[in-house]
N, C-alpha and C positions, 0 to 999 in steps of 0.2 A: 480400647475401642479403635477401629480401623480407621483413616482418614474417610474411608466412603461411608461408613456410617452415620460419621460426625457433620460429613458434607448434602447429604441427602434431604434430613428433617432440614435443616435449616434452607434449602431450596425453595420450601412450600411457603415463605413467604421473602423469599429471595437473601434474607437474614443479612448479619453482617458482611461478609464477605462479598454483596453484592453491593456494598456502598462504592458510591462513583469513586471515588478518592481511590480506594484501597482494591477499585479493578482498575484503573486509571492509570498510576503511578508505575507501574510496572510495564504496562504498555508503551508509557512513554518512553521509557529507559530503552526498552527492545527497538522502537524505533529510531530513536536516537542513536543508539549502537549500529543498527542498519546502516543510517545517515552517516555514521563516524568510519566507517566499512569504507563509506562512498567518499569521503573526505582524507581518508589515509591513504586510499591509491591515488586522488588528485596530488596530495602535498609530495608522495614520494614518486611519483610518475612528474612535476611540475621539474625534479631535480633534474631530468632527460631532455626538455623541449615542450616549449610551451604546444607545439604542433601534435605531440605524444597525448597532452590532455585536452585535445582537439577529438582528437580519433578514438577516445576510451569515451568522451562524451558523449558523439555522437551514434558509437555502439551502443553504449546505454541506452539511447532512445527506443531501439529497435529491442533492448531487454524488457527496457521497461512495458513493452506493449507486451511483446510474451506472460511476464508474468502477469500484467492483469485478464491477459484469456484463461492463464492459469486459476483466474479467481473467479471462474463463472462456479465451478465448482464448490472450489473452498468456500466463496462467501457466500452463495445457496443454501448452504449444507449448514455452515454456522446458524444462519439466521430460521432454518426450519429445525434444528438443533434445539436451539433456543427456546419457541415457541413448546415444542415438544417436555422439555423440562418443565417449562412453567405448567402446560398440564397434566405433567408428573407424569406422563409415561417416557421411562426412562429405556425400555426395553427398545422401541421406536428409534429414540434417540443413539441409541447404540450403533441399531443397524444401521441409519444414515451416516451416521459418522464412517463407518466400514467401508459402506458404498462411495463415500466421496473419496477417500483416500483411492480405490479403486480407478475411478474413473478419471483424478489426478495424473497417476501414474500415464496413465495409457496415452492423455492428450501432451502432457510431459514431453512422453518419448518420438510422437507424429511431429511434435515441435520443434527439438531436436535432431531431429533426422532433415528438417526444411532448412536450419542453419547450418547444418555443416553442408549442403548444396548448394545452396543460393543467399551467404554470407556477401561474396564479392560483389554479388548484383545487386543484392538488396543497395549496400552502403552508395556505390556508383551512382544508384538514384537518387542522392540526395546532395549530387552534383561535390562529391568532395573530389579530393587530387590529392599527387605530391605523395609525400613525407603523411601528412594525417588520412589517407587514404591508403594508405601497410599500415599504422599503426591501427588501427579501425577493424581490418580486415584479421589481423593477429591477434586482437580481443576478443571480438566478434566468433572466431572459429571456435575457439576455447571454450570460451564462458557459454558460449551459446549452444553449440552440442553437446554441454553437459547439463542443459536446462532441466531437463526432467530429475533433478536432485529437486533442486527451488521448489517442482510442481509439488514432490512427496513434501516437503517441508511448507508449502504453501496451505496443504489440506491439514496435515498434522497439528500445526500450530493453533491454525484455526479453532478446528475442534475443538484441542486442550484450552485455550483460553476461553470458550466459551462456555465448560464445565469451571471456570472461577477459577484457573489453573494461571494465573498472569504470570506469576513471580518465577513459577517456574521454568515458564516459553522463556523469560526474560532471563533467567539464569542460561538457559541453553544459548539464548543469542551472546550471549557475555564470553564466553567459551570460543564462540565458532570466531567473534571478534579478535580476541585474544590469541588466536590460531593463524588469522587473516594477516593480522600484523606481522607476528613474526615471521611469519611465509615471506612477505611484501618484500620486510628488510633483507631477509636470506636472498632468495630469489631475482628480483629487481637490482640486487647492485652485490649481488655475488660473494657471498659472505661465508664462511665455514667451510673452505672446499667446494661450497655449489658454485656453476655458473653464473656469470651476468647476464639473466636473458629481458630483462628490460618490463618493458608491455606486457611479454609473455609471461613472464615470470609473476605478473599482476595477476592474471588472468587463470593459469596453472594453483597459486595461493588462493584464488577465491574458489576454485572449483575442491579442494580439499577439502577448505573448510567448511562446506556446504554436506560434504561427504560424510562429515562427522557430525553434523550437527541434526544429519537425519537418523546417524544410529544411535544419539542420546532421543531424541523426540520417537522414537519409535522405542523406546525402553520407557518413555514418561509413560505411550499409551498404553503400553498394556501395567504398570506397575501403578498409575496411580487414579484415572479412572474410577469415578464411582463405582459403578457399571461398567463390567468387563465385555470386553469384545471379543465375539468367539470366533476360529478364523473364519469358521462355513459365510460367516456375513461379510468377507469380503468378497466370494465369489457369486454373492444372492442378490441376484439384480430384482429389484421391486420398481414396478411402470409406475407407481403411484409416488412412489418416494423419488425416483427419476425425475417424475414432472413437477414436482414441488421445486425439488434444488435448481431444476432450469427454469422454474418461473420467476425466481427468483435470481439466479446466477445469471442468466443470459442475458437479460434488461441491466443488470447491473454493470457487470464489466463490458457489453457493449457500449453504458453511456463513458465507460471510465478510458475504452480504447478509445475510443469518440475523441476523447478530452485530449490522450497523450499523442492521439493522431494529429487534430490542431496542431501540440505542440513541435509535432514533429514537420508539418508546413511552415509552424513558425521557425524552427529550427532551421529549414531550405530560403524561408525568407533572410534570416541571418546572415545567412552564406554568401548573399550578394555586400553584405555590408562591411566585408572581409574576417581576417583573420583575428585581430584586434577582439573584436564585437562578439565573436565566437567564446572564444575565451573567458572576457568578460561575461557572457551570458553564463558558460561554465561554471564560472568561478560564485557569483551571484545566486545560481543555484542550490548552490551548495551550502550558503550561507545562509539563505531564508529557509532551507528545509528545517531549522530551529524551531521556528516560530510555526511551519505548516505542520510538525509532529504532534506540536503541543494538541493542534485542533484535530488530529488527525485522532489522537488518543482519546481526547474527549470523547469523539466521535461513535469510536469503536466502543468504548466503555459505555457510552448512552446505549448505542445498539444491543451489548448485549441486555443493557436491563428491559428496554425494552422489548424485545423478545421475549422473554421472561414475563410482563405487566402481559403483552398481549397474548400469550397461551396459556394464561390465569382468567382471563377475560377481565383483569383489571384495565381497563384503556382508559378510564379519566387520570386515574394516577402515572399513567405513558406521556398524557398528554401536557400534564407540568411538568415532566422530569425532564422534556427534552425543551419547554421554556428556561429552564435554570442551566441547564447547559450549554445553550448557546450563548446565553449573559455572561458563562462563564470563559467560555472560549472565545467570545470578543473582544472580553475585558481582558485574559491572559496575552493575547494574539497584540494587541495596542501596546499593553506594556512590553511586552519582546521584540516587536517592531523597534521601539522607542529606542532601547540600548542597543541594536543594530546601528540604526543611523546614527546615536553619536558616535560611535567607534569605527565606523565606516571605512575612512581608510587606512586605520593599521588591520581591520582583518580584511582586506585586499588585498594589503601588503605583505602578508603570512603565505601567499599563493602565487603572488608574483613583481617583479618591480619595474614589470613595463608602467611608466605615468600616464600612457594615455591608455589602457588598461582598467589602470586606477581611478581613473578618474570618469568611465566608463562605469565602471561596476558601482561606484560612489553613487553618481546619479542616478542607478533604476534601483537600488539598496532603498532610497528617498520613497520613490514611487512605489516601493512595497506597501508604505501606511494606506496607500488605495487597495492597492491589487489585494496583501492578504488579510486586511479584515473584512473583505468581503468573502473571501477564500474562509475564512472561520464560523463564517455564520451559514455558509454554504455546506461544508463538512458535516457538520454537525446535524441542520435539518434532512439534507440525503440520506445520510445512515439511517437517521432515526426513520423515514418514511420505507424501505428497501426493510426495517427490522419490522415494518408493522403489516410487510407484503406487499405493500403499493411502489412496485419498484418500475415498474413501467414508465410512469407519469414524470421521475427526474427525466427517465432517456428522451422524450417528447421533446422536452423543455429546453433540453441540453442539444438536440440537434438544431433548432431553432436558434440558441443565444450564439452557440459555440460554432457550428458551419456556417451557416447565414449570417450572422454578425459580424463577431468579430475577429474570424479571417478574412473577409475582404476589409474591414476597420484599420487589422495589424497591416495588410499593404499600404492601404491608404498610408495610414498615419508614418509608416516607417520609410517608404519608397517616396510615394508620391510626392507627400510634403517635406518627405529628407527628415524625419526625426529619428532616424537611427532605432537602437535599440530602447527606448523611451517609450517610442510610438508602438511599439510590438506590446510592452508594459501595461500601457494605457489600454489597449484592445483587449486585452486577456481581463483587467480590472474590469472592463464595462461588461466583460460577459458576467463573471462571478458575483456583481453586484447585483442582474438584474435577474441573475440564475436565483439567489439568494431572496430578494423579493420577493418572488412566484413559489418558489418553498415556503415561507412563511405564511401565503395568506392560504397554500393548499393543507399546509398541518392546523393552520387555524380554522379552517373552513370543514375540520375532522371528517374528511369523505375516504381517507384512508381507513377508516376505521372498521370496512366493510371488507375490508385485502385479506383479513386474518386466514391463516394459512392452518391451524390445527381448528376442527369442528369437534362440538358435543360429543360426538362418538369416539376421538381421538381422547377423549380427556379421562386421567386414570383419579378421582381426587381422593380416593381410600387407597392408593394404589403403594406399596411397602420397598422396602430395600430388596427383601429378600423374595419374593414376588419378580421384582426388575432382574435378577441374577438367573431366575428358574430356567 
């Protein structure tokens, strides 16, 4: 029997493979390996100049907003994906899947084509100099004009995990990892005959491995798919299936550029706090994204099941699974916090052995027990409300907690009264706790429950395998 046979019946009531745990775990891993991606150019870029992971950070920032405009798509397309399975038309589901990867590519390449132009400008506004303002600039060009690899791997993945495919995304990230590294060490410090091109050489290794990780992901989709993809659908624009994914996608990554926009004013506020503070924030980042995966996994794993509960028209069973999820991801997120802070400062000291660094990154490490269990309970009810269609109503909220609050809070508390990087800490926490409140009492108050994105007519419930292939 074919995996898609096997995988099909057991969809109609989400079956084994849709247990949180065993879609979960595998997500983890993938994002964990992302984070370890982002943790292997720090430790071997830190070998260079603490100024070198100054300027690969603060390029980040500027990736990291790309790839989340990249997910107005991919995460539309999952989550109407989703719903579509659970009402068993899988024919449906096909074609959006087609269509996202499609319309990936294209905003990809318009991406793309803005960073290799306005790389130098961009970074300039965020008032850097010196030594970390080339190195910024030398990341930035690289990694960033080859964005539209990430977009295709952005939609690709998506999709594939949300046909139950976790192990697998997670097996391709394992690979592009394993590729990234050896690149890093070759490249970065001139190894085998290559050159030492430094930064560059960071930036060259991760645009490779991205390269290759989209011709395995594009061999997952058409090899192991339920429901094959025929090409004609990726050229078959449908307005109806268009307005779904951007009902969905655009409310969504605009409240999440939203967020890393913040971040990215808080990043400008840092700047004034020097170089030290930078670093530190850098370094600190890098080491709670442990604990933000965990929730991050959760999240996504809730999302797809429900997805699934809501284009079954089960939605009271939606509506406990994403109570036991967040129980679950508070209580994970507390205990991972926990063994951070004791260990504090030797993993500080793994990155770098400035002591006032150290002892920098030590104290807002402390401050994460605020900042990310609110961050946990926040993940998890967003996905779930955005998988039930009600994606609107985070961005609302999120413009309110996150512009209004606490950016002026983060100056306050950092500038005005001199708390350094603490005070940036503490404003980020107030937003995600009170963001986190107003999630909870809107999932509890089930007025989502009305977003559902597949109708009566969309729903296949006699609907076969072989039906879905015709």
């Amino acid at each position: 029997m074919s995996i898609a046979k096997k995988i099909i019946p057991a969809q109609q009531s989400l079956g084994p493979q849709f247990n949180l745990f065993l879609l979960t775990w595998p997500i983890f891993i993938e994002l964990f390996l992302f984070m370890f991606m982002g943790i292997a150019d720090t430790l071997m870029i830190s070998a260079i100049s603490d100024n070198a992971v100054s300027g690969i950070g603060a390029a980040n920032q500027f990736m990291v907003i790309a790839i989340l405009i990249l997910e107005v798509v991919g995460n539309g397309a999952s989550i109407v994906v989703a719903q579509y399975i659970g009402a068993r038309n899988y024919k449906s589901a096909s074609k959006i899947a087609a269509l996202a990867i499609t319309l990936n590519l294209v905003i990809g390449l318009i991406i793309s084509i803005a960073f290799v132009f306005f790389h130098s400008f961009m970074l300039q506004a965020l008032n850097l100099q010196g030594e970390v303002l080339a190195y910024a600039e030398s990341y930035l060009a690289i990694v960033g004009g080859m964005i539209f690899l990430q977009a295709i791997i952005n939609a690709l993945s998506a999709i594939i995990r949300v046909f139950g495919f976790t192990k697998q995304a997670m097996l391709v990230s394992l690979g592009m990892n394993i590729v990234h590294i050896i690149g890093n060490y070759v490249l970065i410090f001139g190894k085998f005959g290559f050159p030492a091109l430094a930064v560059e050489g960071a930036a060259i290794s991760s645009v490779v491995s991205r390269l290759l990780a989209v011709i395995f992901f594009v061999w997952l989709l058409f090899k192991i798919l339920p429901v094959k993809i025929k090409w004609k659908y990726f050229w078959s624009l449908s307005g109806e299936y268009v307005r779904k994914i951007l009902k969905i996608g655009i409310p969504s990554a605009f409240e999440q550029v939203m967020y890393n926009g913040c971040q990215l004013i808080f990043l400008y506020f840092i700047t004034f706090l020097g170089d030290q503070a930078l670093a530190a924030k850098n370094y600190v980042s890098n080491i709670a994204s442990i604990s933000i995966n965990v929730s991050i996994a959760i999240g996504m794993g809730t999302s797809i099941i429900v997805g699934r509960l809501i284009g079954a028209g089960e939605k009271t069973a939606a509506y406990y699974r994403v109570w036991k999820s967040t129980i679950l991801s508070f209580g994970i997120s507390l205990l991972t916090i926990s063994l951070l802070a004791i260990f504090r400062y030797p993993l500080m000291g793994i990155f770098t052995d400035d002591p006032e660094i150290i002892a920098l990154g030590a104290q807002v490490i402390l401050l994460s027990f605020v900042l990310d269990t609110g961050r946990a309970l926040n993940i998890v009810l967003v996905n779930s409300l955005r998988a039930s269609g009600d994606a609107k109503f985070p961005l609302y909220i999120g413009f309110f907690t996150m512009v209004c609050m606490s950016l002026p809070l983060g100056w306050y508390l950092a500038i005005t009264l001199d708390l350094g990087l603490a005070g940036i800490w503490l404003a980020i926490a107030a937003d995600e706790w009170l963001r986190a409140f107003i999630m909870f009492l809107r999932w509890r108050s089930r007025k989502w429950e009305k977003h559902a994105l597949v109708t009566a007519q969309d729903k296949r419930p006699n609907y076969t395998y072989e039906e879905a292939t015709m």
